[in-house]
C-alpha positions, -999 to 999 in steps of 0.1 A, spaced: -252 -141 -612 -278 -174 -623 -283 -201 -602 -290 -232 -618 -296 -272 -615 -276 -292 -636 -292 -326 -653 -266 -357 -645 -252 -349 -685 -246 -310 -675 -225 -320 -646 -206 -342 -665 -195 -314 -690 -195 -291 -661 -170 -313 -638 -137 -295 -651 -152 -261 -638 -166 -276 -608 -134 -293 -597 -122 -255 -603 -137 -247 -573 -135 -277 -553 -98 -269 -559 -93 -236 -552 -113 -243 -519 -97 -269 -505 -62 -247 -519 -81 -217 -492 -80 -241 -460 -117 -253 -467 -124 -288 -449 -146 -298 -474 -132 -341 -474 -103 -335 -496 -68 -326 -481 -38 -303 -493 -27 -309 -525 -55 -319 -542 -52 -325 -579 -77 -312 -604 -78 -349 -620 -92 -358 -591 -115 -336 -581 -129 -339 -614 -133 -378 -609 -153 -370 -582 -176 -345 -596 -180 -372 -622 -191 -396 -597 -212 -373 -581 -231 -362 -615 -231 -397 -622 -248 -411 -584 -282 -420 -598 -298 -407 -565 -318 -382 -579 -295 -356 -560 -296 -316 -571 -266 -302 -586 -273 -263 -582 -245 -240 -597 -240 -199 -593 -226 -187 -622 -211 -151 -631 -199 -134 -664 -166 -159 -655 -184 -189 -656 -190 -213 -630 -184 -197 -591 -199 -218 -566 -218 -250 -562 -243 -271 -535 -259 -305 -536 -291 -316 -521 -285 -354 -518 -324 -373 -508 -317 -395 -483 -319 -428 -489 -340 -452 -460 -375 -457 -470 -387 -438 -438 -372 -410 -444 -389 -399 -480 -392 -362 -465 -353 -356 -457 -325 -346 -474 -288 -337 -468 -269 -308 -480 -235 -314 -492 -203 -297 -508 -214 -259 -505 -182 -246 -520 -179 -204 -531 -144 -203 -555 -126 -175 -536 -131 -144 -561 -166 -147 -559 -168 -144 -520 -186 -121 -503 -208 -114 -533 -237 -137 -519 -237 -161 -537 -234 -187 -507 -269 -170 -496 -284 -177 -532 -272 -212 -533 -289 -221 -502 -323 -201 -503 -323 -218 -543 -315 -253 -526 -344 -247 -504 -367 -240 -532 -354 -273 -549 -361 -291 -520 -396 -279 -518 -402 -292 -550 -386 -325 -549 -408 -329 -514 -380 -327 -490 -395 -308 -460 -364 -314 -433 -330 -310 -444 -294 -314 -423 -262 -303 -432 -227 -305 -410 -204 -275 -413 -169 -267 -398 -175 -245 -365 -166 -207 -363 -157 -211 -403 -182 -185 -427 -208 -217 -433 -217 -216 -399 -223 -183 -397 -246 -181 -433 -264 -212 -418 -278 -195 -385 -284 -162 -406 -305 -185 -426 -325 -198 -400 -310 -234 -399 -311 -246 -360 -277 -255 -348 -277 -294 -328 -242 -293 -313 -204 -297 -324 -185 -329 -329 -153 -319 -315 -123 -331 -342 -149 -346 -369 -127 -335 -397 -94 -325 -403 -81 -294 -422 -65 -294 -455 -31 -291 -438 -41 -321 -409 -51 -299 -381 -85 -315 -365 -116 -291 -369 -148 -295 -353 -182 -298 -367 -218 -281 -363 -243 -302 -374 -280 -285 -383 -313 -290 -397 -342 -269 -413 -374 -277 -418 -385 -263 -453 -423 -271 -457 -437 -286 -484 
């Protein structure tokens, strides 16, 4: 397995596979802001508006002999006094490559990006008692609380929402 950034022209060629994943995802129960019966068109639109943002986000990808398998953004956030922050968004694992690590490498490469773009403090939100949660505190990340019903489910149900940080260093 590699794990790569993609430049905003990668990701644009890439966006087929990623919606892949996206996809199949939100096809396992995943509440990741799309809802049951999510089309690849659009979930390619929307990795072509992501590659596209202009933010000077990080597009990582894990990649097997397959091709593309999972896929995490570091977004900088955008108010001037906060040049040291960044979210993490759309940490997404394509079903046949779970359980392999590749969540793990995603996240300790994401650190390492943010490092190097000088993010020090990053926050992420993730569904509570789902696998993300789990990988997060195994990480280190510090758990703030739960949002009861932040999100809903593919299918509608309401899920609630841990929301953490990590401070990185420089």
């Amino acid at each position: 397995m590699t794990i790569r950034r993609l430049d905003p022209a990668e990701a644009q060629a890439a966006a087929s596979a990623l919606a892949d994943v996206l996809v199949d995802c939100v096809e396992g129960g995943a509440s990741v802001s799309f809802m049951a019966g999510l089309g690849h068109g659009e979930a390619k639109a929307f990795w072509r508006k992501e590659a596209a943002a202009g933010d000077g986000r990080a597009i990582l990808v894990a990649e097997d002999d397959s091709g593309l398998v999972g896929v995490v953004q570091l977004i900088p956030a955008w108010p001037p006094n906060q040049p040291h922050r960044a979210d993490v968004s759309k940490l997404l694992v394509h079903r046949r490559a779970r359980g392999r690590g590749v969540g793990e490498a995603l996240m300790r490469a994401l650190e390492d990006q943010a490092r190097a773009m000088g993010r020090t403090l990053l926050v992420l939100d993730t569904v509570t008692g789902e696998a993300g949660e789990r990988l997060y505190a195994r990480l280190g990340w510090t758990r703030l609380g739960v949002i009861p019903d932040f999100a809903l489910f593919p299918d509608g149900r309401p899920c609630p929402t841990t929301v953490f940080y990590k401070a990185v260093g420089a």
